[in-house]
C-alpha positions as CSV (number, residue, x, y, z in Angstrom):
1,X,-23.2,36.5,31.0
2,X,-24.2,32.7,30.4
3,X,-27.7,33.3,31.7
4,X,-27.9,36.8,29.4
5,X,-26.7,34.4,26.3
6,X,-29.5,31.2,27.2
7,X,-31.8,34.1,27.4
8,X,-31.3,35.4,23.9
9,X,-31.0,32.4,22.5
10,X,-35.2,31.3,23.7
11,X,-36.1,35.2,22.9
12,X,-34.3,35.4,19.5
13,X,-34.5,32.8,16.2
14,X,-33.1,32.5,13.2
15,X,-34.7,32.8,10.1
16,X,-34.2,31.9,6.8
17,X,-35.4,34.6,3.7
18,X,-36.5,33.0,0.6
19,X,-36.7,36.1,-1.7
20,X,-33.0,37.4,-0.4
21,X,-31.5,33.8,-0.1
22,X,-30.2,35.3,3.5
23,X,-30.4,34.1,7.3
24,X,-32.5,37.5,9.0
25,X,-32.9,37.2,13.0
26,X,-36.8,37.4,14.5
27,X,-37.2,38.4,18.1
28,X,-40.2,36.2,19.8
29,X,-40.6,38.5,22.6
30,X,-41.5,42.0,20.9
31,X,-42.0,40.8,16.5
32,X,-38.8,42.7,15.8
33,X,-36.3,41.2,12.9
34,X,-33.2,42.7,11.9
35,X,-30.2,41.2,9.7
36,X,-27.5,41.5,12.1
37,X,-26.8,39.4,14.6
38,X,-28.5,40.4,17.5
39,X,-26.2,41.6,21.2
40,X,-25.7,38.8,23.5
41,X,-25.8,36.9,21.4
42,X,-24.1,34.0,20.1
43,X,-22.6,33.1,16.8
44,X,-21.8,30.3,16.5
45,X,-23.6,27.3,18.2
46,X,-22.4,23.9,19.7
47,X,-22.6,22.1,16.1
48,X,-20.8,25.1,14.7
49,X,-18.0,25.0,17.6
50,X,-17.9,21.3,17.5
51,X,-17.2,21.8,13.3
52,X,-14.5,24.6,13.8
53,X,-12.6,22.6,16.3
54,X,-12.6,19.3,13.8
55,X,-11.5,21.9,11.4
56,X,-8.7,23.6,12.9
57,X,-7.5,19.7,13.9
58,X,-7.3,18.7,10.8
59,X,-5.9,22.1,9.3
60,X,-3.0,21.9,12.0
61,X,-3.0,18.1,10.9
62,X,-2.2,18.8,7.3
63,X,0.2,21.6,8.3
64,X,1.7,19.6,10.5
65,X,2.3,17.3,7.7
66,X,3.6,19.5,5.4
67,X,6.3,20.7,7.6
68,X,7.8,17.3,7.8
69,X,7.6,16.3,4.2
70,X,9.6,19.5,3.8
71,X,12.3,18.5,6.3
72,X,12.0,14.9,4.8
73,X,12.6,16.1,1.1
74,X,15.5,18.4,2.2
75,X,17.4,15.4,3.7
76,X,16.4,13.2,1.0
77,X,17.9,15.8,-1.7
78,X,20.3,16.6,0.3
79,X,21.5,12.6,0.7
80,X,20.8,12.1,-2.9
81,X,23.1,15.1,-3.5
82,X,25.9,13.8,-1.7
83,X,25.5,10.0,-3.1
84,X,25.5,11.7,-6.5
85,X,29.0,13.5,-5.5
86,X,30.0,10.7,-4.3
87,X,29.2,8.7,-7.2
88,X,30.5,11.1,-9.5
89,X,34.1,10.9,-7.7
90,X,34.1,7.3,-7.7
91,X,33.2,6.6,-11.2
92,X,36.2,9.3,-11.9
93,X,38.3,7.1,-9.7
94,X,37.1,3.0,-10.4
95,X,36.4,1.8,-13.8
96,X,34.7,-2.2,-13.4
97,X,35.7,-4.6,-16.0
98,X,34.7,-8.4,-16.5
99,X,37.0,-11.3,-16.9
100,X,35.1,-13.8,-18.7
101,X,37.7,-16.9,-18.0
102,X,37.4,-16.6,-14.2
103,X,33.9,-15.0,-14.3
104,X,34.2,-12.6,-11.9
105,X,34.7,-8.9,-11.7
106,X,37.9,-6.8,-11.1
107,X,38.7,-3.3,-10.4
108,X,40.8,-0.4,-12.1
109,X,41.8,2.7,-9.7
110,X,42.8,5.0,-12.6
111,X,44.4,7.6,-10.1
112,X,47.2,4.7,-9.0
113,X,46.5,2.0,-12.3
114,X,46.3,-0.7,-9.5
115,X,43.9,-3.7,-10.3
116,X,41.9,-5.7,-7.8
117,X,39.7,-8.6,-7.6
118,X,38.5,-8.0,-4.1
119,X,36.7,-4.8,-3.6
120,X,34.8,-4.2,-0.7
121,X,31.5,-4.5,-0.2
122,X,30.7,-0.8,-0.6
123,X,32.7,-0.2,-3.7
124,X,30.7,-3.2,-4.8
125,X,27.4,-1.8,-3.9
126,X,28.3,1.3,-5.9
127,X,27.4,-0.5,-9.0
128,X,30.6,1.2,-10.8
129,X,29.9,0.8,-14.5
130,X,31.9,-1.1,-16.8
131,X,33.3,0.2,-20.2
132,X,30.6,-0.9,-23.6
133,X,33.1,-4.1,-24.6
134,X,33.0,-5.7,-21.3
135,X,29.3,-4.6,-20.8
136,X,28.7,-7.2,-23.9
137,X,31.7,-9.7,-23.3
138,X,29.5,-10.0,-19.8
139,X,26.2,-10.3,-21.8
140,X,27.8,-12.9,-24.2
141,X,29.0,-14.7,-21.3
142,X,25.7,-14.8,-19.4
143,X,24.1,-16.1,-22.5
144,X,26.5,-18.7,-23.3
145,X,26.1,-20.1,-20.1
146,X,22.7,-20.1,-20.3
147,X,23.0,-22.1,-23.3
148,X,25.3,-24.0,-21.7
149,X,23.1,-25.1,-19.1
150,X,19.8,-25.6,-21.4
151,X,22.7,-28.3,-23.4
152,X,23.2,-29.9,-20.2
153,X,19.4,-30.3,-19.4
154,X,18.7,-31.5,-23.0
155,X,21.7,-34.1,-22.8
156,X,20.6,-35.3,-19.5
157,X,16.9,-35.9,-21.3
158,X,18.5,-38.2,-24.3
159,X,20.2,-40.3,-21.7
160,X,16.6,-41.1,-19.7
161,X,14.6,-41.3,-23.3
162,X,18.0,-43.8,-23.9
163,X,17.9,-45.8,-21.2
164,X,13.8,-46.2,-21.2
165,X,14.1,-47.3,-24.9
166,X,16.9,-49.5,-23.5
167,X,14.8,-51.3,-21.1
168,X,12.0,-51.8,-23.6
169,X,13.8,-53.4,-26.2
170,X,15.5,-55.7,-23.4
171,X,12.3,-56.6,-22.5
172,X,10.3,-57.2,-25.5
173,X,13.8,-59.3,-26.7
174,X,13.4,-61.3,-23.8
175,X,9.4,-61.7,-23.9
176,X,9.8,-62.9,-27.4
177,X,12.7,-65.5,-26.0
178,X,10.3,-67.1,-23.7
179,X,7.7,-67.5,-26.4
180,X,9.7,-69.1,-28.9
């Protein structure tokens, strides 16, 4: 079979047809063409195998891919549908407020009306929200600290320009001493 196929290969050619814009097949051996593809032979040459293999690899490539971002995005909305749940049963359950004195947070179970100041770190985490007045008693609080600490900076700056004006005067009083 291998020898019939090298042997149509040498005996028949492909042609190209300028007037129908189509591939036609010439036989050397006896002048006939035809449009078909002639018996024996084959198809698809080495370039054309080499092409539809690189192909299917990166067909089976992509499909491959898709297949796991499916399995990806169900367990992504399936973890994001359970955080939400869970989210939704804890903000039912904990209410955060701020106490501005002690600056920290503390926690309201409304199921038992308990309060706590240490909540663990994944009740934490959860990023409870806090009612609209201590949202802005918080943000007031930030801000005056803030302010608080710019004060500081500014007072620490007087003191310095203070003490350099200091130490000039004390020197020109005792440069104008000597001199006189």
């Amino acid at each position: 079979m291998k020898y019939v196929k090298e042997k149509s290969r040498r005996i028949w050619q492909r042609v190209f047809d300028p007037r129908f814009k189509l591939y036609f097949w010439y036989n050397k051996a006896n002048g006939q063409s035809q449009w078909t593809v002639p018996k024996n032979l084959e198809l698809f040459t080495d370039i054309d195998d080499k092409a539809a293999r690189t192909l299917q690899r990166y067909i089976r490539g992509f499909i491959g891919r898709m297949r796991a971002r499916k399995v990806v995005y169900r367990y992504t909305l399936t973890k994001s549908l359970i955080n939400s749940l869970i989210h939704s049963h804890i903000y039912s359950i904990y209410t955060r407020f701020y106490d501005s004195k002690v600056n920290k947070y503390y926690w309201l179970n409304g199921k038992t009306n308990v309060t706590t100041w240490k909540a663990s770190r994944w009740l934490v985490r959860q990023n409870v929200p806090m009612p609209p007045e201590d949202v802005m008693l918080y943000e007031a609080s930030m801000k005056i600290r803030e302010l608080e600490l710019k004060l500081l900076e500014k007072e620490r700056e007087i003191i310095t320009v203070r003490c350099s004006l200091t130490h000039v005067i004390t020197n020109s009083l005792l440069i104008t001493l000597v001199f006189t």
